[in-house]
FINU-532503 format. One record per residue (C-alpha): residue in three letters; x, y, z. Coordinates in steps of 0.25 Angstrom, whole numbers, plus 5000, padded with zeros to 4 digits. Layout:
N
ALAXYZ/...
//
This chain:
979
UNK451354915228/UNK452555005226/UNK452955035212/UNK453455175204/UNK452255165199/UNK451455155211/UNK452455235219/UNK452355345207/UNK450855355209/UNK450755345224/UNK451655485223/UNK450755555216/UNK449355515219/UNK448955605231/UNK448355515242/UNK446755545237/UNK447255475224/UNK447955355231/UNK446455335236/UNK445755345224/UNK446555235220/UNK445955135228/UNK444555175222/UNK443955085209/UNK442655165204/UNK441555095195/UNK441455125180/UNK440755075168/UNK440855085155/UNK439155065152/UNK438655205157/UNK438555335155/UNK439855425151/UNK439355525164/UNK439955405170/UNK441055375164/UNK441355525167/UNK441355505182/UNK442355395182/UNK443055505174/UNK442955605186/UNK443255495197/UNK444455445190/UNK445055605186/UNK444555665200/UNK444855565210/UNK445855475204/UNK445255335208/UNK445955215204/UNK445255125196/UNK443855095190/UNK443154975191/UNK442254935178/UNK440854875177/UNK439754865165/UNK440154915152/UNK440854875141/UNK442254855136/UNK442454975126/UNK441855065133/UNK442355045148/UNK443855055139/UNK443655175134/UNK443155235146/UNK444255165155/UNK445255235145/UNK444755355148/UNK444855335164/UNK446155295164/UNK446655425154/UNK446055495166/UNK446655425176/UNK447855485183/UNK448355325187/UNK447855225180/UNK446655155184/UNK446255035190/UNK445154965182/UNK444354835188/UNK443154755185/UNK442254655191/UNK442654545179/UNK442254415187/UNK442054345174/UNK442954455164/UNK442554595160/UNK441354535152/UNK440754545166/UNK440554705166/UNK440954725150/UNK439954695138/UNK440754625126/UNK441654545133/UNK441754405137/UNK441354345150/UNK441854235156/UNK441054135164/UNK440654165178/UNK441354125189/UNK440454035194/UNK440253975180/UNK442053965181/UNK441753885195/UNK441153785187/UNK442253755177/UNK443153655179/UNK444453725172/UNK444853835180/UNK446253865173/UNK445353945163/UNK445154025174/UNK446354075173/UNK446354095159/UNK445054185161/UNK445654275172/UNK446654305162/UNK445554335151/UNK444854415160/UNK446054495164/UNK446354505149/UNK445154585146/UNK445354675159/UNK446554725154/UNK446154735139/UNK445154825147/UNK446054895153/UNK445654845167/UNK446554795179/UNK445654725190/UNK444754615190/UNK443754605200/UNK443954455200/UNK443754335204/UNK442654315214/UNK443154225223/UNK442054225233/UNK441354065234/UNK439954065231/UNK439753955241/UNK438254035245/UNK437254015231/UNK436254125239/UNK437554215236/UNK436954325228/UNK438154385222/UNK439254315221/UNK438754185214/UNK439254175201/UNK440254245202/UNK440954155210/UNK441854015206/UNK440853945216/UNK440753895231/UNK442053825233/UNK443353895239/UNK444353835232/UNK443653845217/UNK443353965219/UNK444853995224/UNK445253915213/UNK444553995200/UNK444654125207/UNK446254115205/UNK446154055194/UNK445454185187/UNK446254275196/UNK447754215189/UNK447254235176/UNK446854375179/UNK448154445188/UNK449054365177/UNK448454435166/UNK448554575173/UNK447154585180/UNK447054615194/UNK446054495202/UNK445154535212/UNK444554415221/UNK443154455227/UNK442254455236/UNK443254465248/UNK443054395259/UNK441954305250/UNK440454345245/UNK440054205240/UNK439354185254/UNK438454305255/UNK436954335252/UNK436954465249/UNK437554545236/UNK438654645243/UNK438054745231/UNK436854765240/UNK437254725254/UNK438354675263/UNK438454535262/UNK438654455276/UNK439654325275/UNK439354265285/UNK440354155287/UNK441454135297/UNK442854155295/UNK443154015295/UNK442153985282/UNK442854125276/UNK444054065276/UNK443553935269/UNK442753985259/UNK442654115256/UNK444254165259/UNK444954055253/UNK444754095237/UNK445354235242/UNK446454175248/UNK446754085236/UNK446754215226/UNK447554285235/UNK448654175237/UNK448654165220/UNK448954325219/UNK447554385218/UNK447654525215/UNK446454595221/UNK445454555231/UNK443954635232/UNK443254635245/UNK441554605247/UNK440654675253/UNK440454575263/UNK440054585278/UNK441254475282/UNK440954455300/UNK441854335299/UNK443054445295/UNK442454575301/UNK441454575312/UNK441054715307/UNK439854725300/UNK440254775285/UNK440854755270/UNK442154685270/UNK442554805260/UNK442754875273/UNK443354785281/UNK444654815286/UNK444654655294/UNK444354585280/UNK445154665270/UNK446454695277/UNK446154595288/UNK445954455280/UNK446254505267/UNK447454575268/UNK448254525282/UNK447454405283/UNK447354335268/UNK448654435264/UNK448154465253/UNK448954585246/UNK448154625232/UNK447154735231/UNK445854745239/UNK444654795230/UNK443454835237/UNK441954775231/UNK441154885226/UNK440954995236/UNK439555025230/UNK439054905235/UNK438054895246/UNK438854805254/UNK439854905257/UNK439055055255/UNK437755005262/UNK438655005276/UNK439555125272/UNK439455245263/UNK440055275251/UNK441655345255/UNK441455275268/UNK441455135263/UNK442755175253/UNK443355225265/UNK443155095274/UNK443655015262/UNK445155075261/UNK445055055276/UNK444854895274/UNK445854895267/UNK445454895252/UNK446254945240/UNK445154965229/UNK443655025232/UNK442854985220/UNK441655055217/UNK441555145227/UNK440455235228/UNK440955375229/UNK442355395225/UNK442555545229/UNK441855525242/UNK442655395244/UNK443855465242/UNK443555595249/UNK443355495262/UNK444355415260/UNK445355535260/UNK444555575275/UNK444855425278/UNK446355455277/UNK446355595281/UNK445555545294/UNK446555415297/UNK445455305294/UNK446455265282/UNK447855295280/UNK448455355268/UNK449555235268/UNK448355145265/UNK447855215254/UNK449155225250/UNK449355065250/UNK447855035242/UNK448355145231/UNK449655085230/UNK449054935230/UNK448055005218/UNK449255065211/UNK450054945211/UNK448854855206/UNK448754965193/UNK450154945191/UNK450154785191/UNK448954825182/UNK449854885171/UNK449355025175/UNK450555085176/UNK450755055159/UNK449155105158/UNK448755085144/UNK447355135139/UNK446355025133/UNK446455005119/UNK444954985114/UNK445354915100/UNK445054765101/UNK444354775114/UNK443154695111/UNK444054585104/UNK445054595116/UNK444054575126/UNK443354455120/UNK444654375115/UNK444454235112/UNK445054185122/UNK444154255131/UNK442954205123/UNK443454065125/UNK443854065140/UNK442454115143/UNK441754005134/UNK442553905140/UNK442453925155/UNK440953935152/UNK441153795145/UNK441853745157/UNK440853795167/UNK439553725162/UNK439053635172/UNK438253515170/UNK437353475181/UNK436253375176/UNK436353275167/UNK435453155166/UNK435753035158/UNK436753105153/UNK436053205144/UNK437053285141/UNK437753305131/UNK436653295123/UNK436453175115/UNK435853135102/UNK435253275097/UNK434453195087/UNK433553145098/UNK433453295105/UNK432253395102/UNK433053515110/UNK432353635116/UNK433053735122/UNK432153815135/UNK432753965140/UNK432353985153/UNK432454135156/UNK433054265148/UNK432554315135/UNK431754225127/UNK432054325114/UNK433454255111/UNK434054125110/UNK434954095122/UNK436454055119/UNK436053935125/UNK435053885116/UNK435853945103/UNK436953845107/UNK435953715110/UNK435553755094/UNK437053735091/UNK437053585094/UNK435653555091/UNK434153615085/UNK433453675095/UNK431953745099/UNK432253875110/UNK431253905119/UNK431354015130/UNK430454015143/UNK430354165149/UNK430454165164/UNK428954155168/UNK428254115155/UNK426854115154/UNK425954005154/UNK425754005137/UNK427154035136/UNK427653895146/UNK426553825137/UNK427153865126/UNK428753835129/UNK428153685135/UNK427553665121/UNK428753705114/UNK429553625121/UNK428953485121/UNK429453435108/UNK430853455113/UNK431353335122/UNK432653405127/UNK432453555132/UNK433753615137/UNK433253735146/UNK434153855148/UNK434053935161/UNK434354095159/UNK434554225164/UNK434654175177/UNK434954255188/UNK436254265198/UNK435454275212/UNK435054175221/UNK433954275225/UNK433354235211/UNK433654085212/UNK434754135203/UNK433654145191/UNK432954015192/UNK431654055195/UNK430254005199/UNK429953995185/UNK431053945178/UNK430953805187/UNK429353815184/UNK429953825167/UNK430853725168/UNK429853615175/UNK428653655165/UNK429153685152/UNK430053535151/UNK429253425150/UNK429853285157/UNK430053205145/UNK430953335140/UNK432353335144/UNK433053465150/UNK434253515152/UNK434453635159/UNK435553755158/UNK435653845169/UNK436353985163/UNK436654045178/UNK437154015192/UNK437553865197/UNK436553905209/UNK435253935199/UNK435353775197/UNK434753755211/UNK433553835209/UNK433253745196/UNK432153655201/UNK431853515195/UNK433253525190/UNK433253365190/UNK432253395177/UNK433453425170/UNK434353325163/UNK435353405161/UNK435853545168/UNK436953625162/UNK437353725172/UNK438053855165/UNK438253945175/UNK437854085167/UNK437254125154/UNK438254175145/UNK438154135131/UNK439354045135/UNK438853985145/UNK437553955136/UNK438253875124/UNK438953815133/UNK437753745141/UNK437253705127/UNK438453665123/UNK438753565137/UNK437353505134/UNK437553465120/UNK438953425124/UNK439853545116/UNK440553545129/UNK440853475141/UNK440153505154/UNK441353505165/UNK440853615173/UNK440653605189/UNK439653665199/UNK440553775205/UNK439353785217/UNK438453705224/UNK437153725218/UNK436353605224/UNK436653455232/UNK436353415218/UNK437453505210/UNK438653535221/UNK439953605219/UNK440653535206/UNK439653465201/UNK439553445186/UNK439153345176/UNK440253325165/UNK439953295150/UNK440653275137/UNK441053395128/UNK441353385113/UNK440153315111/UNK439653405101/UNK440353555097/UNK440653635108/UNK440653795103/UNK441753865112/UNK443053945106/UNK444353925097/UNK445053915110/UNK444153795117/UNK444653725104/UNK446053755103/UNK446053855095/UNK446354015092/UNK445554075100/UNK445654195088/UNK444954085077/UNK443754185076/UNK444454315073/UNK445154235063/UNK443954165058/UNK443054285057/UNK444454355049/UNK444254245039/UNK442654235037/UNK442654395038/UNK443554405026/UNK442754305017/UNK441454395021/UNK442154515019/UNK442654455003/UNK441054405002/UNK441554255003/UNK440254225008/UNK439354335016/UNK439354245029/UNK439754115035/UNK439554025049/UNK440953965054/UNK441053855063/UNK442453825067/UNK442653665077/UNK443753625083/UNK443653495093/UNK442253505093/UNK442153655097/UNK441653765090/UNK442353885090/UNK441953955080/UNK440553985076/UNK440354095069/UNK439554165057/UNK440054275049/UNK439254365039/UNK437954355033/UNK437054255025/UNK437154345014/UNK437854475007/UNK437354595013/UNK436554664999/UNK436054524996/UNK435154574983/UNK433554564986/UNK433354514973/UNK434354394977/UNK433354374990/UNK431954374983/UNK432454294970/UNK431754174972/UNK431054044965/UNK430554074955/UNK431754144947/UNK432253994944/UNK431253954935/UNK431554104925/UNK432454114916/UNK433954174919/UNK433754294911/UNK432354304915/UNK431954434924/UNK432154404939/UNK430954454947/UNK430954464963/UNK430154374969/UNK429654334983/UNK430954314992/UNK430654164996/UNK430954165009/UNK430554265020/UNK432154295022/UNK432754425020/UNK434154435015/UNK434354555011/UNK435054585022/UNK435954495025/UNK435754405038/UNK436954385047/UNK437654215047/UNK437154145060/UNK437654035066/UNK436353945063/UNK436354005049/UNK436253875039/UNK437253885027/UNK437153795014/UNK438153695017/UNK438353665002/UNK439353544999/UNK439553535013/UNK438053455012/UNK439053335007/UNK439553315021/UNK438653375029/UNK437353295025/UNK437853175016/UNK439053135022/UNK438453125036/UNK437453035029/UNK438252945022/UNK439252915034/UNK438052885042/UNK437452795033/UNK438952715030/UNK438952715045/UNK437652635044/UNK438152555033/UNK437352625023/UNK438352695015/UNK439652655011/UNK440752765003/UNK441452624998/UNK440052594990/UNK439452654977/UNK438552764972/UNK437652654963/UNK437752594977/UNK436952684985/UNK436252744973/UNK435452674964/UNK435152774953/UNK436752764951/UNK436852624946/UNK437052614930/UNK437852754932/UNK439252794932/UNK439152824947/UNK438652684952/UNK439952634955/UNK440652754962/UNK441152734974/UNK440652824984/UNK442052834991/UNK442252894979/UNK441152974977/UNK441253034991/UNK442653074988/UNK442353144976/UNK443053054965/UNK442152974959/UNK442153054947/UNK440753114951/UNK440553254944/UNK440553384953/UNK439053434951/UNK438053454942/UNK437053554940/UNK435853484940/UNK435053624939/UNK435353654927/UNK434453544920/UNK433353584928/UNK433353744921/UNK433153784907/UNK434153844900/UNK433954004905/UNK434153944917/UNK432753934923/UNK432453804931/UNK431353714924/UNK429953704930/UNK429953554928/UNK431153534940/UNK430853664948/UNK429553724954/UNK429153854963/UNK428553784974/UNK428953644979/UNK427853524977/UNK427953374977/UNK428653364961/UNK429553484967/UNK429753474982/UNK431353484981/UNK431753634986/UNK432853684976/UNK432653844982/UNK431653954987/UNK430553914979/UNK431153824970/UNK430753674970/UNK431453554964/UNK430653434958/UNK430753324966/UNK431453194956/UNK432653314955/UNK433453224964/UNK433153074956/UNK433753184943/UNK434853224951/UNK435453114956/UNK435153044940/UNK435953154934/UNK437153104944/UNK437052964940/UNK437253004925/UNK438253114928/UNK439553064921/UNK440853044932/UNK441953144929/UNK442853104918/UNK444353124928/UNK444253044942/UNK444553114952/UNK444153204964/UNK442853284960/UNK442053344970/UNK440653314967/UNK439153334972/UNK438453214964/UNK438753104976/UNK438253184987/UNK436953234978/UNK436553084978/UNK436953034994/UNK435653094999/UNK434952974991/UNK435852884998/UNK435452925011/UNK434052915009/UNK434252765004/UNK435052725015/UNK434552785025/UNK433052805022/UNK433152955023/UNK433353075017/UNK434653145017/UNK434353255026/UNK433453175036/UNK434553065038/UNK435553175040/UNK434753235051/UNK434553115057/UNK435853055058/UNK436653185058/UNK436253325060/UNK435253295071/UNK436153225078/UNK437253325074/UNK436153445080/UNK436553495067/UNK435153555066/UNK435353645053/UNK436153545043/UNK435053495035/UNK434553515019/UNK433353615016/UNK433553705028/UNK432253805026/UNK431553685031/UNK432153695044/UNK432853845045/UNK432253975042/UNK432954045028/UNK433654155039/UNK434354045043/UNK434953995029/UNK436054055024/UNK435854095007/UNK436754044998/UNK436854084982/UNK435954154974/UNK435754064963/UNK435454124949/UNK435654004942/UNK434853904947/UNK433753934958/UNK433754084956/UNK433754124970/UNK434554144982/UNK434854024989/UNK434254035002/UNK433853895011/UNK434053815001/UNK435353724994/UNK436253814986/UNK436753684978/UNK435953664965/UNK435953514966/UNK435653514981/UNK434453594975/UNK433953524968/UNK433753414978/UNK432853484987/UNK434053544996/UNK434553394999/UNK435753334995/UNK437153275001/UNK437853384992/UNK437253504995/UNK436053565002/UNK436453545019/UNK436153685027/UNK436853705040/UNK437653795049/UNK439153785052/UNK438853735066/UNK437953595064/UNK439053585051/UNK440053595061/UNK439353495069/UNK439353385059/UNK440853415054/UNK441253415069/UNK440753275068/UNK441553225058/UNK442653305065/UNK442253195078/UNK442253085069/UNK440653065067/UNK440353095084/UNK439553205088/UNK438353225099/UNK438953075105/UNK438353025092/UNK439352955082/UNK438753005069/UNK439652955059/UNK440752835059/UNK442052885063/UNK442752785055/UNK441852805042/UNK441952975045/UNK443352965046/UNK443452885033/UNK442352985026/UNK443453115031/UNK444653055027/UNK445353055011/UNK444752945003/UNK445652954991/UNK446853044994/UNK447853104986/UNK446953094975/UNK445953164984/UNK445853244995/UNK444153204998/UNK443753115009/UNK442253055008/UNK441453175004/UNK442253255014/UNK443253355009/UNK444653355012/UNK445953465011/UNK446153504998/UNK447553504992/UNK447253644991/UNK446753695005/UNK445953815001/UNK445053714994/UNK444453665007/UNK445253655019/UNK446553735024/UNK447853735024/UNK448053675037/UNK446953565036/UNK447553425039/UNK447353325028/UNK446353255037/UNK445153375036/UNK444053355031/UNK442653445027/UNK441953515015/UNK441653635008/UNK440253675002/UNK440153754990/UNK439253874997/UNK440453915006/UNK440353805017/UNK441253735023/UNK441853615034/UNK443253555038/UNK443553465048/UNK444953465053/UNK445253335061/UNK446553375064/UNK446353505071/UNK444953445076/UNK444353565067/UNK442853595059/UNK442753725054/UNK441553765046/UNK441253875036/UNK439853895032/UNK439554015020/UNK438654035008/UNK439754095000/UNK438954064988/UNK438154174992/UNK437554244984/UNK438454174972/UNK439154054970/UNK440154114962/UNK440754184974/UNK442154094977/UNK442754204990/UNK442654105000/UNK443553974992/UNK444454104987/UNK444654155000/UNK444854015007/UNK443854045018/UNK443653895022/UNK445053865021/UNK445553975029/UNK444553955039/UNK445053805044/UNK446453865041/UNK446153965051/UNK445553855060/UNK446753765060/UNK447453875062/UNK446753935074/UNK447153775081/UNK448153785093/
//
């Protein structure tokens, strides 16, 4: 405690401002600037010693700290209650788990690397003290304040996080401050509004509530902060152990030596100021033997009577000269004596690094407790069998919960919501709804904290749960609050499955969804009892990696800064008008770390003659006046509509793999397709023509001499361009039930044409590779022969469903709204009209939609789902979907050097701008589509990165995103971002 710098300041500061010292006033940065002022005066007038910040938020409690502290004559003090990180008091930045959540996780070295996040943040802050850990052991469920915010009911757990967090902290710079003293997890009563009675012995003190203490202390814990506890087993006088000389100075300082500061709780709280008043209670305090009063009432009165107190001989000048110099050395550990203001540039950023992000996610992941699971049940199996539900019990029925937006990441799903006390009509209503669904996963919500209200669970919610399911249904149940609320659930047994998360953060949330469709693992353990049936330390474990698992780049091993650098890149390409938006799925291991949309579906300007150009202006001649006519759908795009994570993108040539190579390795696994057969083989209008014999090994690796394309469109129009009646009608019937656009029908023999005009198309004079469409124009017909059914139909059966891949699929205006649809070109030549919900590829066209070139719809995140399974060697969901051997032979080089192609995949190209990326191993593998979209599996670095755009919006002829090499630079930046 002695120091020049101490020394210095203890010379000049008159024995009234040694006091002041030791006094930590309340301020916030979310009210009015009257009050703000009179922090001001306090701090000017009296010269207290420090500030203790609550609600607010991070920008504005900076600037008004770096205001204070200008004011300040010595530096001040600054604290906070950040039990799980400033996100506890301060909007906009991150929270981390609750403490009780943390009991339940079974690696607690992250623990550690939390206390140091935490104490990161507080000094990017500018604040010096955490009021942290609680280290009182929530053995008593009735407690009605502590709760939660404890590690749990065991001694040595709790002894064992608390030190954990209290390293990472004091080695990063932050003070830690261990509370309640001498323990509050055995009380009912909330010291805010009374004095709380332990009433225990000495002997049980020493077993339970003492011993976390003790192990702090022995580790080098910093600060200690004294309840509002009426303690008889340590003071036979009735009162607060804030003012309890026996307790502080008896068994804290002589008895447990401990040699840190002592704060005092709140001295605004009832359990100190409903026994003594305002001035006096400060005064009491300093006597016990308290360093720091927090919060007190009345500063000038306090420090008025404190001076009487000194004058009178009820405390001695010497002890207020030992608690200022034990204050003074703390500011200087602190880095108090070099005070530098807070620099506001970045704060937001600062604050919510990624790793912060990441440590947050992944003690939440590590917390989720199973508690129930029947035969098994989860992970889910088989989504092709499952009509899911999701049931919201409690909060706002206005929103879709975090919860149920991640069950619709791994499979379709209906959302219903039951209000608290629904009326009769309204619980007819939800059971009607939901008895086409034969698994309802129920989520309980906006839960309380108090035992006094069965810590939410209510009357009403055991009534909901016990009508609304029907027997034959199965439920699995998530509770989004405290371990303890599991008790109250009555019928619990009703349940197959019960996921316990601890809280409702929107962490929390993905992550129960994620553990019951097995994304992650469920290793979390009970940190309480909650019943006989669920002690301390119980918790079911399952499988993780069992389908993706959405966290951060850091849960992967890789660059936590892959975002920044990702949204660098995709924000260039929409700043050059590349493409005007884009969805980006980025996969390593199985995890998703990156999903992200960028932009919009369209250019901001979009002309309204562009939007209502419709049908008919196909069947007019080029030069032929253009007339608005009625838009064709009820969608307005005239001002652009932000990219969404669910939007569905034309996924062009990316159908090829996507839609017809899932088949045909499904059918070769069931013997009905072989690549080392022929196309007169398989297709019977090719015998008699020069494609009869090609091998399809061949024609899958592009070299069989197959032309690229042709423009089968142009023999349906006239020469100005207009399309002929006799092919095309306004309105679809049984001659023309094949959609080509909005309002623009197809006749139904186009296909039997099609396919004829392949058959005669000549083979390209050179051999050679040739990309070419013609193959995969024709394997739909394959399918349906072999398999009974039509393209998409088999796929859905055998693929996406089981995949939960619910929006890949042709024709998507049968199944999405047009919002949902992301445009592509507007086409002058041939339809006339933007293309909006239906193919952009003419030939897809004019096959209705439906072909195994072109014409597959979906967002990056089912896209990503199939490609992951090919990254897995054919296994996803438990299910082995393809062959591992036949898709190991379908990724791999067919004819190398001659050709880079595997079977229908692509491979690098010799220049790796083309497709792939400088740093792509020779054993990658994916595909490109022609609209801007995009796929590449990386084996190697276990990588599936995913680009979805409509750069050909609104015109074709725009090349920016191959000229500015945004796929190759994207899985450039990927591999790059490995560790």
């Amino acid at each position: 405690m002695h120091s020049p710098w101490v020394d210095s300041l203890m010379r000049v500061l008159t024995p009234d401002q040694r006091a002041a010292q030791m006094f930590m006033v309340a301020a916030y940065s979310n009210r009015k600037r009257i009050d703000e002022d009179s922090i001001s005066t306090l701090i000017q007038q009296y010269g207290i010693g420090g500030l203790i910040f609550f609600q607010g938020g991070p920008a504005r409690q900076s600037r008004q700290l770096n205001r204070y502290q200008s004011q300040s004559r010595v530096p001040l003090l600054v604290a906070m209650d950040g039990e799980w990180g400033a996100g506890m008091r301060l909007d906009s930045v991150v929270k981390f788990p609750y403490q009780m959540s943390l009991g339940g996780t079974t690696d607690t070295t992250l623990l550690y690397d939390m206390g140091r996040e935490v104490a990161r943040q507080f000094k990017r802050l500018g604040m010096h003290v955490n009021f942290a850990p609680v280290v009182d052991v929530n053995n008593n469920p009735a407690n009605p304040v502590i709760g939660f915010r404890s590690w749990g009911e065991n001694p040595a757990a709790v002894a064992r996080d608390g030190r954990q967090y209290m390293h990472g902290m004091q080695d990063a710079g932050i003070l830690a401050v261990a509370k309640h003293f001498p323990g509050h997890g055995d009380v009912d009563a909330d010291s805010h509004l009374a004095l709380p009675t332990v009433r225990v012995d000495r002997r049980r003190l020493d077993s339970l509530e003492l011993p976390p203490f003790r192990s702090l202390m022995a580790g080098g814990l910093g600060g200690v902060m004294v309840a509002h506890l009426n303690v008889p087993a340590l003071d036979t006088v009735l009162g607060p152990s804030t003012l309890s000389r026996p307790i502080i100075t008896g068994v804290l300082r002589e008895e447990m030596g401990f040699k840190g500061l002592v704060f005092t709780d709140a001295m605004n709280m009832k359990g100190v100021i409903s026994m003594f008043p305002p001035g006096e209670a400060d005064v009491r305090a300093i006597m016990a033997g308290n360093d720091i009063l927090e919060f007190s009432k009345n500063i000038p009165l306090a420090l008025r009577m404190v001076r009487v107190a000194v004058d009178s001989g009820r405390i001695s000048q010497r002890e207020i000269d030992e608690h200022c110099r034990r204050v003074l050395a703390l500011k200087q550990w602190a880095g108090l004596n070099h005070y530098r203001p807070i620099e506001p540039k970045n704060l937001y950023e600062d604050l919510n690094a990624p790793h912060a992000q990441y440590l947050s996610h992944r003690l939440t992941e590590l917390s989720i407790t199973l508690l129930r699971n029947q035969k098994s049940l989860l992970p889910l199996q088989r989504l092709d069998t499952l009509r899911i539900a999701t049931l919201v019990l409690g909060g706002s029925p206005r929103d879709t919960t975090d919860f149920q937006k991640s069950v619709a990441d791994y499979a379709p799903t209906a959302h219903f919501h039951a209000t608290a006390a629904p009326t009769l009509d309204e619980l007819i209503k939800l059971r009607a709804g939901l008895k086409p669904y034969n698994l309802i996963l129920v989520s309980l919500q906006n839960l309380g904290r108090l035992p006094a209200t069965s810590f939410g669970i209510t009357p009403e919610t055991n009534l909901l749960l016990r009508e609304l399911v029907e027997q034959k249904q199965q439920l699995v149940l998530s509770v989004f609050g405290s371990a303890y609320a599991v008790a109250k659930v009555r019928d619990l047994d009703r349940a197959a499955a019960v996921v316990l998360a601890y809280q409702e953060s929107a962490n929390a949330q993905s992550l129960a969804a994620q553990a019951i469709f097995g994304g992650i693992a469920a290793t979390g353990r009970l940190p309480v009892t909650v019943s006989d049936k669920f002690p301390r330390g119980f918790g079911l474990p399952t499988a993780g990696n069992y389908r993706l698992r959405y966290a951060n780049p850091e849960d992967a091993g890789l660059d936590g800064r892959l975002e920044a650098r990702v949204d660098s890149l995709v924000g260039r390409a929409l700043a050059a008008q590349a493409f005007p938006g884009a969805q980006v799925v980025i996969a390593r291991r199985g995890t998703v770390v990156l999903r992200k949309s960028y932009g919009n579906q369209t250019y901001a300007g979009f002309g309204r003659d562009e939007e209502l150009a419709g049908q008919n202006d196909a069947f007019k001649s080029r030069k032929a006046s253009r007339k608005p006519v009625k838009p064709v759908a009820n969608v307005s795009l005239s001002t652009p509509r932000p990219v969404r994570n669910d939007d569905l993108y034309d996924l062009a040539s990316m159908t090829k793999l996507l839609a017809a190579t899932p088949a045909l390795l499904r059918l070769q696994a069931d013997r009905k397709f072989s690549p080392d057969s022929t196309m007169g083989n398989y297709f019977p209008f090719l015998r008699g023509t020069n494609k009869a014999n090609l091998k399809l090994r061949d024609v899958l690796a592009h070299q069989a001499g197959l032309k690229a394309w042709i423009p089968f469109w142009k023999e349906l129009a006239k020469k100005n361009g207009a399309l002929r009646r006799r092919y095309f009608r306004a309105d679809s019937s049984a001659r023309f039930p094949l959609p080509a656009a909005q309002g623009l029908w197809a006749r139904k023999d186009l296909p039997a044409r099609i396919y004829q005009e392949i058959g005669k198309s000549p083979l390209n004079e050179k051999p050679g590779y040739v990309y070419s469409d013609l193959s995969f124009i024709l394997y739909p017909e394959l399918v349906r022969a072999r398999s009974g059914l039509p393209l998409d139909a088999y796929l859905q059966r055998e693929v996406y469903r089981p995949l939960g891949a619910s929006t890949l699929g042709f024709r998507p205006t049968r199944r999405f709204p047009l919002a949902r649809i992301v445009p592509t070109e507007f086409d002058s030549a041939f339809r006339r009209q933007l293309l909006h919900g239906t193919v952009h590829d003419e030939g897809a066209a004019l096959l209705g939609g439906l072909s195994g070139h072109a014409g597959l719809f979906g967002d990056a995140n089912d896209v990503a789902k199939l490609a992951q399974t090919y990254a897995w060697g054919g296994r996803y969901g438990g299910q082995q979907l393809f062959d591992k051997e036949i898709l190991a032979n379908w990724t791999s080089c067919q004819f190398c050097p001659d050709n880079r192609r595997a079977l229908a995949f692509d491979r690098p190209a010799a220049n790796p701008a083309v497709n792939s990326a400088k740093s792509a191993s020779q054993s990658s593998y994916g595909h490109t589509g022609f609209t801007g979209t995009y796929f590449w599996v990386e084996p190697k670095e276990e990588l599936v990165v995913v680009l979805l755009t409509n750069r050909v919006h609104p015109s074709r002829n725009n090349n920016k995103l191959t000229e500015l090499s945004v796929r190759s630079s994207l899985l450039q930046l990927v591999i790059e971002a490995v560790r």
